[in-house]
C-alpha positions as CSV (number, residue, x, y, z in Angstrom):
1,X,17.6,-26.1,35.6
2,X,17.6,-25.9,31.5
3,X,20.9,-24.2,30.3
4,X,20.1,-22.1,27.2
5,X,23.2,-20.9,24.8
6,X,23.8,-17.1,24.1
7,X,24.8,-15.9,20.9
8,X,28.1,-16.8,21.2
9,X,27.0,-20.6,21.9
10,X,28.8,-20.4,25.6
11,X,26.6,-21.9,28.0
12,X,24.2,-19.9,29.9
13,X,24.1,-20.8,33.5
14,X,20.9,-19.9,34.3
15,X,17.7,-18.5,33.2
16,X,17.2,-14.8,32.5
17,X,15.1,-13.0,34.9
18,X,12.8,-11.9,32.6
19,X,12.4,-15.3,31.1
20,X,11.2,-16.3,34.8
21,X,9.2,-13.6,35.2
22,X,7.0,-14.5,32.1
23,X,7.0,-17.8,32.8
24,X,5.1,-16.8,36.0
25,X,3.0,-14.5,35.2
26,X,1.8,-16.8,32.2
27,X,1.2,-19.7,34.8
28,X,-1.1,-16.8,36.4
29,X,-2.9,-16.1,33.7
30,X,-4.4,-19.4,32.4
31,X,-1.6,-19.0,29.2
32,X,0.0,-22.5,29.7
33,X,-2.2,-25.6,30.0
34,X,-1.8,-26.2,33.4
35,X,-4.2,-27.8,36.0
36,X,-7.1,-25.7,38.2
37,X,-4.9,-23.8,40.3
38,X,-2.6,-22.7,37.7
39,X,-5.5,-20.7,36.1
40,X,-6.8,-19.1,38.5
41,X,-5.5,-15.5,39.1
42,X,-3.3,-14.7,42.4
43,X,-4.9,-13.1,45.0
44,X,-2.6,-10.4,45.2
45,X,-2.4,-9.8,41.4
46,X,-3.8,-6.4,40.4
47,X,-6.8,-7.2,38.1
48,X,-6.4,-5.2,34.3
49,X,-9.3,-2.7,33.7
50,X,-10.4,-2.7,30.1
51,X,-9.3,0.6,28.6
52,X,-12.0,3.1,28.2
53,X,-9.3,5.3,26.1
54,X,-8.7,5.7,22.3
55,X,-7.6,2.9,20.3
56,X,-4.0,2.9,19.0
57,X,-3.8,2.9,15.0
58,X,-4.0,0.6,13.1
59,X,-2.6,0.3,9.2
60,X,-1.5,-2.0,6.6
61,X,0.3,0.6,5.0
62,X,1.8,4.0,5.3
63,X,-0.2,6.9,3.8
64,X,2.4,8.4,2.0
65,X,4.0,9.4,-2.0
66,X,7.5,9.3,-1.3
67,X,9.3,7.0,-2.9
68,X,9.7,4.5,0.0
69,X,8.9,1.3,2.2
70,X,9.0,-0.7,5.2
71,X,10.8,-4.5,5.2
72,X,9.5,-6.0,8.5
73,X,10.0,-9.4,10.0
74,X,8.4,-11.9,12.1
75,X,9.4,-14.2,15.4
76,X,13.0,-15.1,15.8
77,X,15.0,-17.5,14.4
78,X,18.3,-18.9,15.1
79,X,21.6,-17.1,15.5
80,X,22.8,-18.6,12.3
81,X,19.9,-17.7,10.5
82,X,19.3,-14.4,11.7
83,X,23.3,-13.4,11.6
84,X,23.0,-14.7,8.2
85,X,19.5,-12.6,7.3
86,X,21.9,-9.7,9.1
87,X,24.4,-10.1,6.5
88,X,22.0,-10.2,3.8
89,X,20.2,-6.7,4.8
90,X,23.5,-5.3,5.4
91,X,24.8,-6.5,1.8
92,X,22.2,-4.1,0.5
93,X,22.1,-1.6,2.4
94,X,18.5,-1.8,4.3
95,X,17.3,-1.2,7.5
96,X,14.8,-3.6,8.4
97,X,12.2,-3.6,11.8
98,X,11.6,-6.9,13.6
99,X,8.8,-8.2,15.5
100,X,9.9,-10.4,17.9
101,X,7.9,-11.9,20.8
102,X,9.1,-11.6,24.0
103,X,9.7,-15.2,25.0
104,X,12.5,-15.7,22.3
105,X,14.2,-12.5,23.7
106,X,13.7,-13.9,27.0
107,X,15.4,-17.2,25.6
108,X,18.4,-15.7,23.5
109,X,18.4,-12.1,24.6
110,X,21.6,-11.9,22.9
111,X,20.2,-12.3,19.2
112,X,18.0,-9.5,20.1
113,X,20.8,-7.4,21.2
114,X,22.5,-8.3,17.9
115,X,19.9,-7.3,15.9
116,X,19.8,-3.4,17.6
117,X,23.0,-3.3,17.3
118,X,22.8,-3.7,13.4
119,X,21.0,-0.7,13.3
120,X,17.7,-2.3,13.2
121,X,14.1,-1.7,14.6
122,X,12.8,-4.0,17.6
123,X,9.2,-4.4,18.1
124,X,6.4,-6.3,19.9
125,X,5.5,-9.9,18.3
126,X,3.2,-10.6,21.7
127,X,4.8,-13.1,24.3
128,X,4.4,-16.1,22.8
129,X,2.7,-15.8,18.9
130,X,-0.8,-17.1,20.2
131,X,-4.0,-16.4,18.0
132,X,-4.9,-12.9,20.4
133,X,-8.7,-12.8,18.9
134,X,-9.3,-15.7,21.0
135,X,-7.8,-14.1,24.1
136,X,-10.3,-12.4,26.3
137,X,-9.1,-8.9,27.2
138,X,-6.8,-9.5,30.0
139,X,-4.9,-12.1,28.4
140,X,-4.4,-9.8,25.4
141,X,-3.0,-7.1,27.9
142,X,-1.0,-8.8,30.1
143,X,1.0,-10.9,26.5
144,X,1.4,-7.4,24.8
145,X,2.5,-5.9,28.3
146,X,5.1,-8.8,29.4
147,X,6.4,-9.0,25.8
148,X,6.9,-5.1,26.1
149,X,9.0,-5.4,29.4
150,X,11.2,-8.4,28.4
151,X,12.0,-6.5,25.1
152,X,12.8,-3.2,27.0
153,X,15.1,-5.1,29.9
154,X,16.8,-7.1,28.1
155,X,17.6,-4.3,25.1
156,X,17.4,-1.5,26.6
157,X,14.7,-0.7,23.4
158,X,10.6,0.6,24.4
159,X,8.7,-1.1,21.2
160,X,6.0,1.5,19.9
161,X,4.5,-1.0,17.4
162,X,2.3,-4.4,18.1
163,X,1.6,-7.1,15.4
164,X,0.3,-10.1,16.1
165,X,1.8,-13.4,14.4
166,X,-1.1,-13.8,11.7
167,X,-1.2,-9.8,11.8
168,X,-5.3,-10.3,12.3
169,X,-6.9,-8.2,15.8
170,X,-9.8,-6.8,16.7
171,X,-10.7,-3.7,18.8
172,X,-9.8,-5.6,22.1
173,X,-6.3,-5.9,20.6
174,X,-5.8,-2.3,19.2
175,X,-7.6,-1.2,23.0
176,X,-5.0,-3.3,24.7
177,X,-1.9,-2.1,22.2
178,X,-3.1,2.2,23.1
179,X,-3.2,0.8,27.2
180,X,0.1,0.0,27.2
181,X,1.3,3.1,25.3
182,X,1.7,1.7,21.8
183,X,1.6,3.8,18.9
184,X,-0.6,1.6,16.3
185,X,-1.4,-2.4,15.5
186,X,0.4,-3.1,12.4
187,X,-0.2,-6.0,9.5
188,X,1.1,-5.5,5.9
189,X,0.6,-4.7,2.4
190,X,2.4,-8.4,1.9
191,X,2.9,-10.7,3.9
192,X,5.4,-13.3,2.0
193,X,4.6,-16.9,2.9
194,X,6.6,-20.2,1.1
195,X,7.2,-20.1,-2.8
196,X,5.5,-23.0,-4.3
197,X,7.6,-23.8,-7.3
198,X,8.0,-20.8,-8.8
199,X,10.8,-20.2,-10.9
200,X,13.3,-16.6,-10.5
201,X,11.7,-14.9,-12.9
202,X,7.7,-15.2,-11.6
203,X,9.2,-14.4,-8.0
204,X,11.1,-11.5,-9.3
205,X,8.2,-9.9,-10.7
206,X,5.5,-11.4,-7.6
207,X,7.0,-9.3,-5.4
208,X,7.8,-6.0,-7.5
209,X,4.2,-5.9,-7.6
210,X,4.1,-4.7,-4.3
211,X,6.7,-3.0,-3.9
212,X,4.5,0.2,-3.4
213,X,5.1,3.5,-1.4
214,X,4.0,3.3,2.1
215,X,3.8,-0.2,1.7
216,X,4.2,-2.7,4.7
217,X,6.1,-6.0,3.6
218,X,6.1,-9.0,6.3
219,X,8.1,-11.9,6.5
220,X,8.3,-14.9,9.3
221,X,11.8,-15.6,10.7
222,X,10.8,-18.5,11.9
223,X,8.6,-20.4,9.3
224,X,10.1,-18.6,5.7
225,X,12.4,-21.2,4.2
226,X,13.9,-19.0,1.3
227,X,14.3,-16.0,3.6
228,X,17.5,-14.9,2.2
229,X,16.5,-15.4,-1.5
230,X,13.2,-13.0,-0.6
231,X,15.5,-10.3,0.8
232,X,17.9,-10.4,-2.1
233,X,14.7,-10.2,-4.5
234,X,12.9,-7.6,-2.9
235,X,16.0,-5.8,-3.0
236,X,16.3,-5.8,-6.7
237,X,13.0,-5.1,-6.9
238,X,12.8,-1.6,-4.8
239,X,15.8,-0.3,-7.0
240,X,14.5,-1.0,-10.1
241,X,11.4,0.6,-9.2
242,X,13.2,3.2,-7.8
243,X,12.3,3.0,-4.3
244,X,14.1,2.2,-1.1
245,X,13.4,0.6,2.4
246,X,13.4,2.6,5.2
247,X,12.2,1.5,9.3
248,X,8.6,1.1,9.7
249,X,8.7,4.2,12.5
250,X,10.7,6.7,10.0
251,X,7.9,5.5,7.3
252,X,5.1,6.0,9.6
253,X,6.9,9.7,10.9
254,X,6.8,10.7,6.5
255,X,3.1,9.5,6.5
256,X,-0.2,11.4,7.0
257,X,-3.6,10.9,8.5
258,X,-6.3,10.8,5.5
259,X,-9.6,12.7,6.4
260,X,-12.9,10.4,6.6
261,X,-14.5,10.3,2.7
262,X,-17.4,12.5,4.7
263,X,-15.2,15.7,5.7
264,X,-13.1,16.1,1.8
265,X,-15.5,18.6,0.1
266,X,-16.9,17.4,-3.1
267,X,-17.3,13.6,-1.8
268,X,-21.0,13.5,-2.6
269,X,-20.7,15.4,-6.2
270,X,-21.9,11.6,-7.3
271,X,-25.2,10.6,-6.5
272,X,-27.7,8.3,-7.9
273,X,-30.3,9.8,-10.0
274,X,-33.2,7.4,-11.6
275,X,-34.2,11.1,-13.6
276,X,-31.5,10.7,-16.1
277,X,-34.2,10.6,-19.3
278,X,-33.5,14.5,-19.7
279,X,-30.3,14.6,-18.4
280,X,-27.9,16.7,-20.3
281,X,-24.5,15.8,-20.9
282,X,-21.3,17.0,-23.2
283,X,-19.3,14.4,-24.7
284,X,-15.7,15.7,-25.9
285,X,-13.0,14.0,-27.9
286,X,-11.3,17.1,-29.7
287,X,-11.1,20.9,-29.6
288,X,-11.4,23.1,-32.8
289,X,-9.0,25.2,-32.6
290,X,-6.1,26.8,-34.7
291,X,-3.7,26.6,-32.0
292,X,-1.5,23.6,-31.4
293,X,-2.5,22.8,-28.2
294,X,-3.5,18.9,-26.9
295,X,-4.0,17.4,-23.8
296,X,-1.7,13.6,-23.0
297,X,-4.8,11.1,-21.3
298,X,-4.0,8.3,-19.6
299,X,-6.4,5.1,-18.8
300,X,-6.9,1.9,-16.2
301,X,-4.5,1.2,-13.5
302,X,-1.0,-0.6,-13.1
303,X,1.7,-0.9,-10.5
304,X,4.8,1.6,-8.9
305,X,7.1,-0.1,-11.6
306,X,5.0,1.5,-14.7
307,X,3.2,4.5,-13.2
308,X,6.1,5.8,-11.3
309,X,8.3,5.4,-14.2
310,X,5.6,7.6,-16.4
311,X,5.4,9.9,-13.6
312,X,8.9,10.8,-14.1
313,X,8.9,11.1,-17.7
314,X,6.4,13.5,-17.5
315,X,8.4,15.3,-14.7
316,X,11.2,15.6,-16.8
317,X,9.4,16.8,-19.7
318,X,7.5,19.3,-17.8
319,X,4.1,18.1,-19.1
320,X,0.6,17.8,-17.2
321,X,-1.6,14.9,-18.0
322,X,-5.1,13.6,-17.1
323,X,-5.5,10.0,-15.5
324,X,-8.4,8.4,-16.0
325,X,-8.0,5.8,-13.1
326,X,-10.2,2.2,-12.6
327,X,-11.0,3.1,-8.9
328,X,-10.4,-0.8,-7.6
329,X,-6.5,-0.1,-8.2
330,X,-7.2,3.4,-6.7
331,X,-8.7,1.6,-4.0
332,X,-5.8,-1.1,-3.4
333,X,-3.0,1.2,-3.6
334,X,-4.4,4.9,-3.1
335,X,-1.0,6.2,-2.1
336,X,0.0,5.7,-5.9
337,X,-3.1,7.8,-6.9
338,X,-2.2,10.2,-4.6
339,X,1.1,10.6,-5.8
340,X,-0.1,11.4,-9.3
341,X,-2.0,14.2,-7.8
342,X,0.8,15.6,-5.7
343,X,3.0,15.9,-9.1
344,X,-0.1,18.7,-10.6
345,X,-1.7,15.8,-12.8
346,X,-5.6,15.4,-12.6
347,X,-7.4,12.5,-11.5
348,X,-10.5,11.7,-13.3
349,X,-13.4,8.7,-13.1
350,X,-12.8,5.6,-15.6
351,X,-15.4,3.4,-13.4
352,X,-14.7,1.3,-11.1
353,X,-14.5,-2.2,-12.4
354,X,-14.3,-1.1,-15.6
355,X,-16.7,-2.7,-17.5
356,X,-18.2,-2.0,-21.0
357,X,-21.0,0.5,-19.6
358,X,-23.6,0.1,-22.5
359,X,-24.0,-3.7,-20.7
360,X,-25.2,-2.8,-17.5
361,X,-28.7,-1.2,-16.4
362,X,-29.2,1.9,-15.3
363,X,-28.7,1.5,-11.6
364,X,-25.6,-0.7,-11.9
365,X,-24.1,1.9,-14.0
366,X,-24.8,4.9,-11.6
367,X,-23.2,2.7,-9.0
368,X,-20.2,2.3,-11.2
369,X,-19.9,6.0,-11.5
370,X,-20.6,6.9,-7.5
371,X,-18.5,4.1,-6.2
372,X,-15.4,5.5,-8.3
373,X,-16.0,8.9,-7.5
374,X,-15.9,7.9,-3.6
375,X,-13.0,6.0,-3.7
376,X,-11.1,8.2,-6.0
377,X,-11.9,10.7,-4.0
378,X,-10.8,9.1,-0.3
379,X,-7.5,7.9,-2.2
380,X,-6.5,11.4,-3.6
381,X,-8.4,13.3,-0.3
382,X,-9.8,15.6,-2.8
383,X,-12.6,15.6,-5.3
384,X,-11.1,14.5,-9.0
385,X,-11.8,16.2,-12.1
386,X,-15.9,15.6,-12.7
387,X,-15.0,14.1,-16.1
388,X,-15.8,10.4,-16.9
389,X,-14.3,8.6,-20.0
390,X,-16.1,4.7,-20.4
391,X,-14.4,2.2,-20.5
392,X,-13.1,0.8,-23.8
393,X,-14.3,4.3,-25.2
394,X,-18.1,2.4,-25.5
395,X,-20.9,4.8,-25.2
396,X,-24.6,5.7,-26.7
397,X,-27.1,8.4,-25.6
398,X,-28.8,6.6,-23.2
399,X,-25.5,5.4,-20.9
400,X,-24.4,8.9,-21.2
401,X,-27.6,10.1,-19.9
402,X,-27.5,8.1,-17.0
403,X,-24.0,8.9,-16.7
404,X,-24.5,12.7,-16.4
405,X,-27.4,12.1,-14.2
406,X,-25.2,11.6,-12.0
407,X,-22.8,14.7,-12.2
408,X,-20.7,13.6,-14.0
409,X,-22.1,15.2,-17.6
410,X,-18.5,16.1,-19.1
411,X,-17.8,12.7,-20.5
412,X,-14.3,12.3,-22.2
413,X,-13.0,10.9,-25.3
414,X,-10.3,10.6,-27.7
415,X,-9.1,11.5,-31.5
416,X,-5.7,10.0,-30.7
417,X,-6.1,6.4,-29.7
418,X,-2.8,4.1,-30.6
419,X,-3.9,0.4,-28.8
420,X,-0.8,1.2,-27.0
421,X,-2.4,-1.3,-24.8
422,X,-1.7,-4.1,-26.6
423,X,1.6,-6.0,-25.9
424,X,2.3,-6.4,-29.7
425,X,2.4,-2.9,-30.2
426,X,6.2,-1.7,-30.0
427,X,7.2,1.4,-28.8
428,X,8.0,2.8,-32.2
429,X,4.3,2.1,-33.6
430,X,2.8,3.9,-30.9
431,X,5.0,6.8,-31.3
432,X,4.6,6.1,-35.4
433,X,0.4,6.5,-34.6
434,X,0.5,9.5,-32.5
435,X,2.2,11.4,-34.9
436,X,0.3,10.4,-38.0
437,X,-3.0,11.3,-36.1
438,X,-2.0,14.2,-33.9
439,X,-3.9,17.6,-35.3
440,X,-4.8,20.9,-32.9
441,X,-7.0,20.1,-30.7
442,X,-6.3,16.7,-30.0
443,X,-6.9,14.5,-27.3
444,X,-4.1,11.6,-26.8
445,X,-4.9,8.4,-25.3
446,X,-2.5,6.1,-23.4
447,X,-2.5,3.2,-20.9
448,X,-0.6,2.7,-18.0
449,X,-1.0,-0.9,-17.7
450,X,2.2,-2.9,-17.0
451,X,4.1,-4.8,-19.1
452,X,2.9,-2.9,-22.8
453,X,5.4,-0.6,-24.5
454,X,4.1,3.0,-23.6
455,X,6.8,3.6,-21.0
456,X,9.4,3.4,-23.6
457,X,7.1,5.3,-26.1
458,X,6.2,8.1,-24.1
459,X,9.8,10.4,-24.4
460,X,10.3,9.8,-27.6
461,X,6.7,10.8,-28.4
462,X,6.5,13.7,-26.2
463,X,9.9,15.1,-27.6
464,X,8.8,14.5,-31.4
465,X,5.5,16.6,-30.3
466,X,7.3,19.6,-29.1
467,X,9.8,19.3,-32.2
468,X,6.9,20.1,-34.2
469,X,5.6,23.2,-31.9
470,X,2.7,21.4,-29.8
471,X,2.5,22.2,-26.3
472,X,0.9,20.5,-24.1
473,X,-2.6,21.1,-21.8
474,X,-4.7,19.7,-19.2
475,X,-7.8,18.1,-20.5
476,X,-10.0,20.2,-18.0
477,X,-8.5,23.5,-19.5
478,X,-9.2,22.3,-23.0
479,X,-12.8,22.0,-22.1
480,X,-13.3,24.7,-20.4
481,X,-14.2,23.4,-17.4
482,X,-13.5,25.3,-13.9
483,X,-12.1,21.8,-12.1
């Protein structure tokens, strides 16, 4: 009989009950290569119905705008690695969830205990890591269901979440996960694979690109050779963002459903128009006006690091602004656009590709327009603000009339522009342009790209402003407009 070690490295006499167990019902079920007879289902064994219930959930992510994330793990390596990767999550304070698959826990229950003990989550990595879409549905049940029962027995912990190794399924999968009482099929936001050369600094800043709220990160035990390195970065990462790691089932408790794009009011607000020769439409890039009122506009996308810092700026300065946001980052990371709602800014359309709209034809531009306003719109669950600013500020009569054909016949401009986005622009420039260009009435616009200077600009700016008596407005109240 093989001897297997525990986690002590004393000699194990014999073979767990569980691990027997699987190996059994595995030999039933065609899993191992095996001859005819070891393929063919026992008589006795009760055959599994396909489930005719509601699929469990499924989600790359959490939908959520607090400030945290969930570090998750693959498979199970070796004691020494994993009392090592132990050590590491410990150092900085993180509690991690691990997918492990029910054969290695049925190997070395003991590094499974250890890693509940740590404080950690345990969850379902299937039996034995096989590519489930190729399963038929009886195959899929019975590795989620074995892997389930030799988790529970030999921990003592019920796993409430499936992924598979790659993190790929299909509806057979997700039917299989809600049969045997799983809460949702998870996958990732990242899923961190080998570096290939890269030096500290490009992996540093790889992987604060996603560190993102509700975000999913994923990382293989057993095939990740710079395990501990990734941990330590991440780590770094989520506190200078200003975010912290917290177990998958806490993250999914803080998270919400969103509504289908067809049940938030105002989803169809967009809609192609080929009558857009008489359209009318108001284009706005100042208010006359004797007061000192002006509204702070931002533009484009960028990541947690630079909109989360801006965010809080404008928190701590008590001021309101207006994003105009390129719906594909909407689209990639909607919990950030969300969050920039949930602090009382507006969310507006700046396209969704953002391309120079005076380029494309008529239809391609409407599409532009309707495909932003959707996405924005599912990302936010609510209908933004109906104002559209073109990209690079680019616009003629004719774009604008197709533009407002669609709804969208507020289109937004600027008096205040300082290139902000432009790397060579320092911080002290930007402020330097604001404040030789600010009047009543004015309309500011800034970036929140990543790696320009407007982060740094944006206090100093704001305070200088309110030295001089300006206060600050939403763009939608400058205008006039009701939303």
């Amino acid at each position: 009989m093989k001897r297997l070690r525990n986690g002590t490295g004393q000699i194990r006499g014999t073979i767990s009950i569980a691990f027997l167990a699987a190996m059994a019902l595995l030999a039933g079920c065609g899993l191992f290569a095996g001859n005819a007879k070891q393929e063919e289902a026992k008589p006795d064994e009760p055959k599994v119905v396909r489930y005719e219930g509601p699929m469990s959930k499924e989600f790359p992510f959490v939908y959520t705008t607090k400030k945290e994330l969930a570090l998750t793990f693959n498979g199970m390596g070796s004691e020494k690695m994993m009392r090592n990767l132990l050590d590491t999550l410990d150092t900085y304070q993180i509690k991690a969830t691990f997918f492990v698959p029910g054969m290695r826990v049925a190997e070395e229950p003991d590094i499974a205990k250890m890693i509940v003990e740590r404080g950690h989550e345990l969850e379902n990595n299937t039996l034995n890591r096989l590519d489930m879409t190729k399963l038929d549905y009886e195959q899929i049940h019975k590795e989620i269901q074995m892997s389930n029962t030799i988790i529970e027995r030999e921990t003592g912990v019920a796993p409430r979440y499936l992924r598979t190794r790659s993190g790929d399924f299909n509806d057979d999968i997700r039917l299989a996960a809600a049969q045997n009482g799983m809460d949702a099929v998870v996958s990732y936001s990242l899923f961190l694979h080998n570096w290939q050369g890269e030096d500290a600094k490009d992996k540093y800043l790889y992987l604060r690109k996603y560190i993102t709220r509700g975000g999913i990160i994923a990382i293989d035990t057993q095939e990740d050779e710079d395990i501990i390195e990734a941990v330590s970065l991440l780590a770094k990462a989520s506190i200078d963002v200003g975010y912290r790691f917290i177990p998958l089932h806490d993250l999914a408790l803080h998270g919400s459903e969103r509504k289908p794009l067809e049940q938030i009011p105002g989803y169809d607000a967009a809609k192609l128009n080929p009558d857009y020769e008489n359209a009318k439409y108001r284009m706005f890039a100042k208010k006359e006006t004797s007061r000192k009122e002006i509204a702070l506009t931002f533009d484009d996308w960028g990541t947690d690091y630079t909109v989360t810092k801006i965010l809080d700026i404008l928190a701590e300065k008590q001021v309101k602004a207006t994003f105009f946001l390129r719906a594909n980052g909407a689209e990639a990371n909607p919990n950030l656009a969300r969050a920039i709602v949930d602090e009382g800014h507006q969310a507006a359309n700046h396209s969704y590709s953002h391309p120079v709209v005076t380029t494309l034809t008529p239809e391609q531009l409407q599409e532009e327009v309707i495909k932003a306003h959707q996405v924005i719109t599912y990302a936010i669950q609510q209908k933004p603000a109906m104002i559209f600013r073109p990209p690079t500020g680019e616009v003629d009569d004719k774009t604008a009339r197709i533009i407002a054909a669609t709804g969208y016949s507020n289109i937004a401009l600027y008096d205040v522009t300082t290139f902000d986005w432009d790397v060579n622009n320092s911080a002290d420039k930007i402020v330097n342009t604001i404040m030789n260009k600010i009047d009543s009435g004015s309309v500011i616009l800034l970036h929140i790209l990543d790696d320009i200077h407007t982060v740094e600009a944006l206090p100093v700016a704001i305070d200088r402003l309110k030295s001089e008596g300006f206060t600050f407005v939403k763009l939608v109240d400058m205008m006039g407009l009701t939303d």
